[in-house]
C-alpha positions in Angstrom: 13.8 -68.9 55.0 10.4 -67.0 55.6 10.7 -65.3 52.1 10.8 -68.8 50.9 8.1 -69.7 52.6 6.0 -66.9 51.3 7.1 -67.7 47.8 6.0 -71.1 48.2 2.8 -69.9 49.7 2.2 -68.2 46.8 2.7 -70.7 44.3 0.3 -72.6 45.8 -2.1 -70.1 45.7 -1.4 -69.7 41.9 -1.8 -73.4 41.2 -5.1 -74.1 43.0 -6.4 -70.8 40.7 -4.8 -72.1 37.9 -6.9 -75.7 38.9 -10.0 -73.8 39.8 -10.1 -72.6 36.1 -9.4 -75.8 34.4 -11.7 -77.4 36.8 -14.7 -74.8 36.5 -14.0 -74.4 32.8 -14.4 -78.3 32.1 -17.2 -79.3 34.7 -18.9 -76.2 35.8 -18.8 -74.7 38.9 -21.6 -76.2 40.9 -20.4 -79.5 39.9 -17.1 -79.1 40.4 -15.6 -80.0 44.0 -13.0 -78.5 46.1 -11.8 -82.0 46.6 -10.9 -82.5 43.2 -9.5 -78.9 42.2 -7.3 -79.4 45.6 -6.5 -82.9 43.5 -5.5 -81.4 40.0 -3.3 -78.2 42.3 -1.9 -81.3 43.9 -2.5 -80.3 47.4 -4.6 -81.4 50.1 -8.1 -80.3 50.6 -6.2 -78.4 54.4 -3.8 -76.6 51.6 -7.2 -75.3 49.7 -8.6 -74.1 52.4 -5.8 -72.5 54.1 -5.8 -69.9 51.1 -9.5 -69.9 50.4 -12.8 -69.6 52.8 -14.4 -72.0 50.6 -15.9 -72.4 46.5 -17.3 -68.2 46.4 -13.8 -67.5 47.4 -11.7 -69.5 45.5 -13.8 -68.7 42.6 -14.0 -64.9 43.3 -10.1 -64.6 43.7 -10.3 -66.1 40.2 -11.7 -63.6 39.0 -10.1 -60.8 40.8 -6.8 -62.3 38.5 -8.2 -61.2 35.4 -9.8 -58.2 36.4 -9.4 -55.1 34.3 -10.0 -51.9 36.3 -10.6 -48.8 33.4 -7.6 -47.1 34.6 -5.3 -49.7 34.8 -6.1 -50.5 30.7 -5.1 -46.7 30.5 -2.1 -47.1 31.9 -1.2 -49.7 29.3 -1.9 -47.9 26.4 1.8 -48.1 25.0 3.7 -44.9 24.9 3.9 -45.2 20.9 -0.3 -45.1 20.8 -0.6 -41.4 22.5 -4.0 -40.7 22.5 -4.9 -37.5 20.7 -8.0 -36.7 23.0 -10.7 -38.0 25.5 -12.4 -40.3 23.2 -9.2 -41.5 21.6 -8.2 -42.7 25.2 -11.4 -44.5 26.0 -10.9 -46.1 22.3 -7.0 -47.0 22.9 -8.2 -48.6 26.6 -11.0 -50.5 24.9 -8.6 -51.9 22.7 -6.6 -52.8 25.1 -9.2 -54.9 27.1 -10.1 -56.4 24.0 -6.8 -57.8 22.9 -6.5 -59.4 26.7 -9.5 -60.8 26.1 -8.5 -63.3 23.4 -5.5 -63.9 26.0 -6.3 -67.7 27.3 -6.6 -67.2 30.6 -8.9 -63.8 30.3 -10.8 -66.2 27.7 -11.1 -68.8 29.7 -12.5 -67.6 33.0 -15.0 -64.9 30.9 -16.1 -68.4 29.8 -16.8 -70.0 32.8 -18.6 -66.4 34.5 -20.8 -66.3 31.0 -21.6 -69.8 30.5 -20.2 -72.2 33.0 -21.2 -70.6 36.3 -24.7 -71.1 37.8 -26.3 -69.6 41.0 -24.4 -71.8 44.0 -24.6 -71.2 47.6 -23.0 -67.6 47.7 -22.0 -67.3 43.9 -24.1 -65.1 42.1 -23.4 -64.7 38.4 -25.5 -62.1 37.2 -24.5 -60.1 40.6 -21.0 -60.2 39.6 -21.6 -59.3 35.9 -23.8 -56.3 36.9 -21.2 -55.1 39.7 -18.7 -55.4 37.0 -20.8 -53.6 34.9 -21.8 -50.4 37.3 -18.1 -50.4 37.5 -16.8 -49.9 34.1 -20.1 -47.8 33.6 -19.1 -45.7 36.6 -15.3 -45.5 35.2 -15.5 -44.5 31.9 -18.3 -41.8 32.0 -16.2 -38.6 33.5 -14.0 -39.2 30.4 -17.4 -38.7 28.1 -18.0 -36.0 30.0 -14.7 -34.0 29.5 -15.1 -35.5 25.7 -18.5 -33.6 25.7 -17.0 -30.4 27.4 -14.1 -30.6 24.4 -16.3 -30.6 21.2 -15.1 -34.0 20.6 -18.7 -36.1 20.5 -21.1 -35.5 17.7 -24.0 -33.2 17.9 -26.9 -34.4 19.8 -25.0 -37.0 21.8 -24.9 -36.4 25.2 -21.6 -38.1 27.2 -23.9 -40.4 29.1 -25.7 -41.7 26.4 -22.7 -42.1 24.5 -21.3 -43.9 27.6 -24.6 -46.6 28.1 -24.3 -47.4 24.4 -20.4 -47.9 24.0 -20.9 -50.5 26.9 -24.0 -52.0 25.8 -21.7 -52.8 22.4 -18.6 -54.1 23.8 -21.2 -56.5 26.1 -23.2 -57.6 23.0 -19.7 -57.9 20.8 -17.9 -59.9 23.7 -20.9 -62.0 24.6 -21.2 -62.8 20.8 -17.8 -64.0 20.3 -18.1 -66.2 23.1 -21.2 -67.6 22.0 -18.4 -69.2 19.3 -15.1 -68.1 19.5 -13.8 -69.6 16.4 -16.4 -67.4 14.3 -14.2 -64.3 14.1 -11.0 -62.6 16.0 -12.0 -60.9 19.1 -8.8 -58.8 18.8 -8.9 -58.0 15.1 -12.5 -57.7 14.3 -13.5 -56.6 17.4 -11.1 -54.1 17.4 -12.1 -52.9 13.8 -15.6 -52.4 14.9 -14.4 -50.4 18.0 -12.6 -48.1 15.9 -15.6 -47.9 13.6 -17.9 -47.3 16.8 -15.6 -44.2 18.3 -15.5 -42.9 14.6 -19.8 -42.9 14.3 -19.7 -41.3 17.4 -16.9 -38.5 16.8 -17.5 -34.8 15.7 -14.9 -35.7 13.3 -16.5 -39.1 12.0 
C-alpha cells in the first residue's frame, strides 16, 4: 500500500510539472497562478503545495527535469559513436544536447526560461541562465585542457579560449532558433554547424 502511495505521489508531482509548463508556456509565468496550474494538474491548490513551497519552486523543479548536466550527455553518447579523442567527446556530447533540444518538452520549457519568464518574487531569469552557464563553462573546460595537452586544438588556441567561444556559439545558435523555430532544424543544422565548429577548431581541420 505505501509503494502505491508513493507512486501516486509521484504522478502527481509529474502532472502539476507537466501543468506548470503548459501553463507558463501559454500565459507566462508572472501571470500565471498556482490556482489555475493546480486546475489544469486537476488537483487542489493543498495538493500543489504539498509538493511545491510555492511558484520559484514549482518552476525551478521544472527545470531541474530538463536539465542536462555535461557528463550526463557523455554518458549518452551511444556506444556505436566512440569518440576518437577529447574534442570528439565534447562534439559527440554537444550533439547530444542539441538533438534533446528539439525534444518538446526540452523545447518547451527553454521557451518559457528565454522568453516567457520575467523577474517575479524569487524567480530570477538571467540568474538561472548565468548559473547554467558557469556550469557548463565550468564542465566542459578540463576536457579542452587535456585536448590542448593532446595536440588536438589548432595552433594558437589556447583550451580556454576555445572553451568561452564554443559556448558563446551554441548560446547564440540555440537562442537564434528559438527566436523562430520553424526557420531551420535545431538538430540537423545545428548539428552540421557543430561539426563544422569542432572541425575550424581542430589541428586536423
Amino acid at each position: 500500500m505505501a509503494r502505491r502511495t508513493k507512486a501516486e505521489a509521484e504522478a502527481t508531482r509529474e502532472s502539476l510539472l507537466d501543468a506548470a509548463e503548459a501553463v507558463f508556456y501559454e500565459k507566462g509565468v508572472a501571470r500565471a497562478s498556482l490556482r489555475e496550474i493546480a486546475h489544469t494538474a486537476g488537483v487542489t491548490r493543498g495538493a500543489l503545495y504539498w509538493h511545491f513551497e510555492g511558484k520559484a519552486d514549482l518552476f525551478q523543479s521544472m527545470l531541474e527535469r530538463v536539465h542536462m548536466p555535461f557528463e550526463e550527455l557523455v554518458e549518452a553518447i551511444p556506444d556505436e559513436q566512440r569518440a576518437e579523442g577529447h574534442l570528439d567527446e565534447i562534439r559527440l556530447a554537444c550533439l547530444q544536447a542539441i538533438d534533446r533540444l528539439e525534444r518538446p518538452q526540452y523545447k518547451r520549457v527553454h521557451a518559457i526560461l528565454l522568453h516567457r519568464c520575467e523577474f517575479f518574487a524569487d524567480i530570477n531569469p538571467v540568474g538561472m541562465l548565468a548559473e547554467l552557464s558557469r556550469e557548463a563553462v565550468a564542465a566542459t573546460l578540463p576536457r579542452f585542457e587535456a585536448a590542448r595537452s593532446a595536440g588536438e586544438l589548432r595552433p594558437g588556441l589556447s583550451a580556454e579560449d576555445a572553451n568561452q567561444l564554443l559556448h558563446a556559439t551554441l548560446r547564440g545558435l540555440i537562442h537564434g532558433w528559438h527566436l523562430d523555430t520553424s526557420a531551420f532544424s535545431l538538430a540537423e543544422t545545428g548539428s552540421r554547424l557543430v561539426d563544422q565548429w569542432f572541425r575550424l577548431v581542430s589541428a586536423d581541420g
